[in-house]
C-alpha atoms as one frame of an Amber mdcrd trajectory, in Angstrom:
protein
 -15.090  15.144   6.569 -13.739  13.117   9.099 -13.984  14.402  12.996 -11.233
  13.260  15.068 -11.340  12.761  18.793  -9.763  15.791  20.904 -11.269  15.347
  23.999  -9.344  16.149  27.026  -7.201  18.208  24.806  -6.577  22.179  25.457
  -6.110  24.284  22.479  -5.404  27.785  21.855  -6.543  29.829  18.502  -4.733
  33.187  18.166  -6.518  35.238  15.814  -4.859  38.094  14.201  -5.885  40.749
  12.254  -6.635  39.162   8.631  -9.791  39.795   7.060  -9.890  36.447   6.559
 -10.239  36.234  10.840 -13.985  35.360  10.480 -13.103  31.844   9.456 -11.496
  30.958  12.643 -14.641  30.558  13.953 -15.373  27.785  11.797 -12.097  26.405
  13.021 -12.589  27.023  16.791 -16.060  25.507  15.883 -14.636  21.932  14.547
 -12.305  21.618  17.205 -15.142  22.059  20.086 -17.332  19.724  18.252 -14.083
  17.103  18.455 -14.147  17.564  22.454 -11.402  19.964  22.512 -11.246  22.830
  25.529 -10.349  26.144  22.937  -9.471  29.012  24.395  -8.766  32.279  22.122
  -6.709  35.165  22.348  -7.496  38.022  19.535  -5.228  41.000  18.612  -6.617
  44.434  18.503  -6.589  44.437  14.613  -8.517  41.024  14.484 -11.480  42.618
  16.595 -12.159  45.115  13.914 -13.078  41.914  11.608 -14.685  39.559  13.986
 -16.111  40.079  17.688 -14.563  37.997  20.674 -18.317  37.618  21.113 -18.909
  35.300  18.890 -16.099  33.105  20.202 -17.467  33.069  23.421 -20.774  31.893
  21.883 -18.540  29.228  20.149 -15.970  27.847  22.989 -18.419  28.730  26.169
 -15.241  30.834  27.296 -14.002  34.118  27.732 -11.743  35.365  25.281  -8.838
  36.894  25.975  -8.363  40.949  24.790  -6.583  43.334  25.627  -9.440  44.904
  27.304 -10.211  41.296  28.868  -6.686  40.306  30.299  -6.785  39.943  34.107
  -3.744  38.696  36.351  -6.420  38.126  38.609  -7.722  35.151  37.007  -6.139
  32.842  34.436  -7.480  35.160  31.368  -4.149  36.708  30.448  -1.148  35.559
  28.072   0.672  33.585  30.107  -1.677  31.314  31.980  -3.990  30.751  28.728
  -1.087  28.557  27.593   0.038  27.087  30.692  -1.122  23.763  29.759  -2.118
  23.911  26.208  -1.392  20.888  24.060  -0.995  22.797  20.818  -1.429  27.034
  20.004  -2.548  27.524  16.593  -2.135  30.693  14.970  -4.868  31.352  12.551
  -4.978  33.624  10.658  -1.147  34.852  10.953  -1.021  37.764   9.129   2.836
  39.057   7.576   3.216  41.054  10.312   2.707  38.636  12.794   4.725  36.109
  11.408   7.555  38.253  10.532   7.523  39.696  14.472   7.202  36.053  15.670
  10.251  34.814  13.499  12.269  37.829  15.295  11.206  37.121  19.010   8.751
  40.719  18.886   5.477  40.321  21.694   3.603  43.402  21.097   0.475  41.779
  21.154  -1.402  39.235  23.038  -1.555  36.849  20.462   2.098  36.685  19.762
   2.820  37.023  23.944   0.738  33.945  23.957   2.403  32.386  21.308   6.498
  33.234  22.728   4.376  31.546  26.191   3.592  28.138  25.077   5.452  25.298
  25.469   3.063  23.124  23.296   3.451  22.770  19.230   2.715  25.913  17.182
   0.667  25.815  14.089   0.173  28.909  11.983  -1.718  29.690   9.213  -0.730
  32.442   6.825  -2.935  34.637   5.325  -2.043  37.877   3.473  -1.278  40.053
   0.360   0.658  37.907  -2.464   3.546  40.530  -2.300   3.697  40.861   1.216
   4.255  36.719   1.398   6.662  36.476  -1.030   8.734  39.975   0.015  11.892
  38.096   0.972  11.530  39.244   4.879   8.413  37.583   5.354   9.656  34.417
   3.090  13.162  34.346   5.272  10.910  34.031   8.344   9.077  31.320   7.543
  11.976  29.307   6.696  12.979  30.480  10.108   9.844  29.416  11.415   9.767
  25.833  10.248  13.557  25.566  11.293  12.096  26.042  14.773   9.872  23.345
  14.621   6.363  25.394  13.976   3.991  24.082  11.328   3.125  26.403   8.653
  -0.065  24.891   6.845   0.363  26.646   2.969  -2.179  29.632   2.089  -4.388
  29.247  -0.858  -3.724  30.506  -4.499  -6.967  32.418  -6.145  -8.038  36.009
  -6.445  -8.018  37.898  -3.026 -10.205  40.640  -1.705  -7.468  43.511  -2.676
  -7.843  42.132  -6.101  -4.411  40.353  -6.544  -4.345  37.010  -7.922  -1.794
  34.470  -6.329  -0.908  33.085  -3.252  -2.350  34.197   0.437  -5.612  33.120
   1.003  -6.059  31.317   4.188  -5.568  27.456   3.748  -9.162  25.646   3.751
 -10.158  25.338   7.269 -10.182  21.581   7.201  -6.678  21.656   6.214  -5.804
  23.972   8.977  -7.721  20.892  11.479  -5.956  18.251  10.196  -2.518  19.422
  10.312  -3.306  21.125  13.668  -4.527  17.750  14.757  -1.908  15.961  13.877
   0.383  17.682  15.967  -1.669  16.724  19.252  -2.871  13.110  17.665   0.791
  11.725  16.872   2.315   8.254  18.059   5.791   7.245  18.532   4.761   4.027
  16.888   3.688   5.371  13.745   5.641   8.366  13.426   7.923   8.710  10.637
   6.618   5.332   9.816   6.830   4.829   5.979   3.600   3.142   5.218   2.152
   2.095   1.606  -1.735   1.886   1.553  -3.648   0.779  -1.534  -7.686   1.709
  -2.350 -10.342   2.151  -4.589 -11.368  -0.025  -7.301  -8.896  -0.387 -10.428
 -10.423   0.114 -13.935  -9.399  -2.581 -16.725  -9.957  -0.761 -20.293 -12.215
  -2.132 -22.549 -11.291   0.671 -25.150 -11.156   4.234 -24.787 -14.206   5.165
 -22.854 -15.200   1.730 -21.403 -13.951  -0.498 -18.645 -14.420  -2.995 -16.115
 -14.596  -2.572 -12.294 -16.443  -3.032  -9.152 -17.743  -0.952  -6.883 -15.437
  -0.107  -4.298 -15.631   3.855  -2.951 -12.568   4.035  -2.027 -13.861   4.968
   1.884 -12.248   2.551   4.404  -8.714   3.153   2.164  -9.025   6.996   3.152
 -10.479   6.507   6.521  -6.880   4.453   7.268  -5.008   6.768   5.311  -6.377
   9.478   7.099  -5.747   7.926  10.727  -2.295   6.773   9.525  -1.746  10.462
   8.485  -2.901  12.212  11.809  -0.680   9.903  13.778   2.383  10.894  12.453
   2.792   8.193   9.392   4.849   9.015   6.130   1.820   7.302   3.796   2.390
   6.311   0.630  -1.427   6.110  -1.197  -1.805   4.558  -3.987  -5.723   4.679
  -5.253  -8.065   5.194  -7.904 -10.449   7.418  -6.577  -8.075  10.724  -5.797
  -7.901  12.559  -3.069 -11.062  13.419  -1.918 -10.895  15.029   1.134  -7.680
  13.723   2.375  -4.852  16.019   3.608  -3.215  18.365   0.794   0.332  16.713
   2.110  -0.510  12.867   2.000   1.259  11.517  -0.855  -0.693   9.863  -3.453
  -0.039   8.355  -6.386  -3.043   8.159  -8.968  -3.291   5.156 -10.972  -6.668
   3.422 -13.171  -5.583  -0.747 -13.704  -4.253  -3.467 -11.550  -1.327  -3.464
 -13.700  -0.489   0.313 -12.906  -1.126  -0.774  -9.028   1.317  -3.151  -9.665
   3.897  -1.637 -10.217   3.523   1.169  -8.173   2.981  -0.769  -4.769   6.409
  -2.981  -5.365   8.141   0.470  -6.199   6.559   2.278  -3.105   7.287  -0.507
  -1.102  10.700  -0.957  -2.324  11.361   2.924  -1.123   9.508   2.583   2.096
  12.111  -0.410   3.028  14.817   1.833   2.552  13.757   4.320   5.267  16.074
   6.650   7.165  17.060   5.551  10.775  14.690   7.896  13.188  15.381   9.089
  16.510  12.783   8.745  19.942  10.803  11.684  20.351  12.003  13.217  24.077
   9.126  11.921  25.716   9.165   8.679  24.447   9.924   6.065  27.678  12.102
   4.464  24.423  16.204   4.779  24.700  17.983   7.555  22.978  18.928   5.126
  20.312  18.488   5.147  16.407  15.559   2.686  15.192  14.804   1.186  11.831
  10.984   1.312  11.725   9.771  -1.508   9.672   7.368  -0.215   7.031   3.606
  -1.221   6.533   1.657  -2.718   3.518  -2.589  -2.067   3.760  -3.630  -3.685
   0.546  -7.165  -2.171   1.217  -7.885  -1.881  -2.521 -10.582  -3.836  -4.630
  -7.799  -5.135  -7.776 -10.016  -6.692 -10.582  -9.048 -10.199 -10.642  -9.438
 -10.221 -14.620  -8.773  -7.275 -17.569  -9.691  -7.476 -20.803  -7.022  -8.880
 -23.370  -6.876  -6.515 -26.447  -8.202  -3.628 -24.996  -8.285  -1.547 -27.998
  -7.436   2.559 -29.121 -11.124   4.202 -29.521 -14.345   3.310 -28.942 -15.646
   0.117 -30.095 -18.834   0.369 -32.005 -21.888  -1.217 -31.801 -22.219  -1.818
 -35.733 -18.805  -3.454 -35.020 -19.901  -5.674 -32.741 -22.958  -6.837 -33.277
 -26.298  -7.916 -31.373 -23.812 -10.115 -29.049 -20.157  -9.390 -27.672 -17.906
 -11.939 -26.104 -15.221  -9.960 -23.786 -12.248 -11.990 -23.607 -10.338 -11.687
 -20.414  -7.009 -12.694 -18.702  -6.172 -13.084 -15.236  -4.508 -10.043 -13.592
  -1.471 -10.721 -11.840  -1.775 -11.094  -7.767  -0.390  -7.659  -6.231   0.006
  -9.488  -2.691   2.078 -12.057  -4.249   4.106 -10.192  -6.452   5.174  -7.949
  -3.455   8.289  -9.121  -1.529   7.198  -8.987   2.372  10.365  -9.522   3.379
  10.716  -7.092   6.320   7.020  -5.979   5.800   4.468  -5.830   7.858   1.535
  -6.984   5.488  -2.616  -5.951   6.158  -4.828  -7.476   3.429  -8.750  -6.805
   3.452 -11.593  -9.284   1.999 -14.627  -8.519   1.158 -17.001 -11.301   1.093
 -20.214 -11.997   0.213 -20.938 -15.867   1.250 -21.035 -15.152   4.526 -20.629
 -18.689   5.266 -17.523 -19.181   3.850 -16.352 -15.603   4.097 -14.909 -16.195
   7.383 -12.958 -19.764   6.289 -11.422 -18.006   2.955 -10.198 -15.233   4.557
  -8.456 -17.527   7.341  -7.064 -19.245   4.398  -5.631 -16.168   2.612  -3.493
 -15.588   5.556  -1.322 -18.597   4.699  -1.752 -18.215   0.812  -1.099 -14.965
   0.343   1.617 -14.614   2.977   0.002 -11.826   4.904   0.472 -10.978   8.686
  -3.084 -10.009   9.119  -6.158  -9.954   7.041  -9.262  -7.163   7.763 -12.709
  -9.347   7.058 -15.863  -7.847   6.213 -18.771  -9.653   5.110 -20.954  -7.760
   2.060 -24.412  -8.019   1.882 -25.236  -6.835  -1.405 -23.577  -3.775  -3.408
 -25.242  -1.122  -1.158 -22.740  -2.214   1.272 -20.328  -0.469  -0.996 -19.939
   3.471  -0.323 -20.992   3.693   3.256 -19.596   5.746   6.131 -19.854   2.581
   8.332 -18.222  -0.708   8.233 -17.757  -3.650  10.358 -14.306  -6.138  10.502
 -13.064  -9.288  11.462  -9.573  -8.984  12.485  -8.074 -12.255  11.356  -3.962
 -13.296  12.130  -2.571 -16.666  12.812  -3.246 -16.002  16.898  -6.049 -14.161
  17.087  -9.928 -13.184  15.802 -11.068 -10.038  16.761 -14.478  -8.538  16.106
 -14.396  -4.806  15.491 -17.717  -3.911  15.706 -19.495  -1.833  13.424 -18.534
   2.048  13.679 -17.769   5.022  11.349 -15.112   4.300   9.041 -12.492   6.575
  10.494 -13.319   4.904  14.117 -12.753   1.546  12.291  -9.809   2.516  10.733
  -8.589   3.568  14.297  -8.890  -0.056  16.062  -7.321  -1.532  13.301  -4.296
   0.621  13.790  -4.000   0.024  17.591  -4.262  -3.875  16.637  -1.300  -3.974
  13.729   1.097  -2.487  16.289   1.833  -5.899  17.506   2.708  -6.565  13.754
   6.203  -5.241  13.935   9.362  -6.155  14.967  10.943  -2.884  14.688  15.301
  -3.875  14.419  17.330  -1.252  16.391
């Protein structure tokens, strides 16, 4: 996975009493290791399951307990959230979340969490019945009415032997959504964004095809980054979801005929986005704004398929001791796409690193594109790395983003196409 960048950032982890409370530490434990300052505050019942110990160990401070709380320091409910950018509740059990939809601080974790003034994220985790017993379901609803994040429990078999939902959502999960709720940008938020990746698959015949080797990596690593800065993505890819965010959107497709269509549909629907309002600390005017949508055509398309692709698999008695593949041109997806009010980011991969540079310059003006992402490949181990290094090409400006994780690269990019748009209010 992915580690974002939290540093500077103060975040508090109420833990209540779930039996599923030992895997907060491997939460509190990803969020330290992203530079964050956690702080955690533990109910009575969640000490039975886990010591405040071991968070110590984890976040190199004290944890607040009822047997901890001072108001001669800053260890008590009130100034533990002072100045936290985001309180994450994890794992809420029923009774906490039905007390918290009601206003009820009868322990420290849910003082803390009536305290903050930063985003809430909670994470359910509890019997199947006692989730879906209408009081605890009405108070979620009233939950996310109030603007608190509830990231979705698992479905499988729990420890009291019920099958079905209430299993604590996978801890990476829980970190990206919690994440995203410190990490989001005016800019991009709300933002309806399509983002193509992975290499497509032309069928040869049932259980053969034609493709490249693209991993699908730098697609994700913007998807991701789009995702975590508030971005309604669109991803369209051949490679699934991987370890992407359970609520990122993505559409699964094989052939560069099924991208096709899919990316003019998607970015048909993304120009019709609603009319957004400034956050309330945004320096921007209390005035609606159309945000103009994004295109990243970071997707490897096969430039040719085969032409009778054929039902079952093709034998070799069939074909004999040689076999001449007749192929047609695919259609251009960057062409057929109308970038009328679009923001447009293509990405070329090039081997000739000679004339890598000169043809990607030159796809600017023939495929219409506001910007193209330019990496040079060396052979086909460049394919499936974590690292990756681009030229940022647009009809201004070359800029060299240096070679990086990914998810880092991904980042820079994302800064630079801000000064793509020409948002119409």
């Amino acid at each position: 996975m992915n580690l974002v960048n939290l540093s500077g950032k103060k975040i508090v982890v109420g833990v209540t009493g779930s039996i599923s409370a030992y895997k907060a530490c491997d939460l509190v434990r990803l969020f330290v290791k992203s530079g964050a300052d956690v702080k955690v505050v533990m109910s009575e019942s969640a000490q039975k399951f886990v010591s405040a110990l071991t968070f110590e160990a984890l976040t190199k401070n004290e944890v607040l307990t009822s047997s901890s709380e001072s108001w001669s320091s800053e260890n008590n409910h009130i100034d533990i959230v002072k100045d936290a950018d985001l309180f994450v509740m994890a794992p809420a059990t029923a009774n906490s979340i039905n007390k918290l939809a009601k206003g009820i601080a009868d322990t420290l974790v849910l003082q803390a969490a009536l305290a903050t003034k930063s985003p809430v994220v909670i994470a359910p985790a509890a019997n199947t019945q006692m989730l879906q017993n209408h009081y605890t379901v009405g108070s979620l609803k009233m939950l996310r009415v109030n603007d608190i994040v509830v990231v979705e429990p698992q479905s499988k078999k729990l420890v009291c032997g019920v099958e079905g939902s209430g299993a604590l959502a996978n801890i990476e999960e829980i970190y990206y959504q919690s994440s995203k709720e410190i990490l989001t940008e005016d800019f991009w938020r709300d933002r309806k964004v399509v983002v193509t990746g992975g290499g497509t698959r032309e069928p040869i015949d049932t259980v053969r095809y034609i493709s490249n080797y693209s991993s699908g990596k730098m697609a994700e690593a913007v998807v991701l980054s789009l995702y975590l800065r508030g971005a309604d993505v669109c991803y369209i890819t051949t490679t699934g979801r991987n370890t992407l965010p359970d609520d990122v959107y993505i559409i699964d497709v094989e052939s560069a005929k099924e991208m096709l269509e899919y990316t003019v549909d998607a970015v048909r629907v993304a120009k019709k986005g609603k009319m957004t309002k400034p956050s309330l600390n945004s320096s921007e005017p209390i005035s609606l704004i159309r945000k103009m949508p994004y295109l990243f055509m970071v997707a490897a398309v096969s430039d040719y398929s085969p032409k009778y692709p054929q039902d079952g698999k093709l034998k070799k008695s069939q074909l004999g001791d040689e076999w001449c593949l007749e192929l047609v041109k695919n259609p251009d997806i960057l062409e057929a796409v109308d970038k009328n009010n679009l923001v447009t980011v293509a990405f070329k991969a090039e081997s000739d690193k000679e004339a890598g540079l000169e043809n990607a310059k030159e796809m600017l003006i023939k495929k219409g594109v506001d910007a193209v992402c330019y990496n040079h490949i060396a052979d086909k181990n460049s394919f499936g790395s974590d690292t990756n290094a681009v030229e940022w090409i647009t009809k201004d400006e070359i800029v060299s983003i240096p070679r990086a994780s990914k998810y880092l690269v991904a980042g820079s990019i994302l800064n630079l196409a801000q000064g793509l748009a020409e948002d119409e209010k």
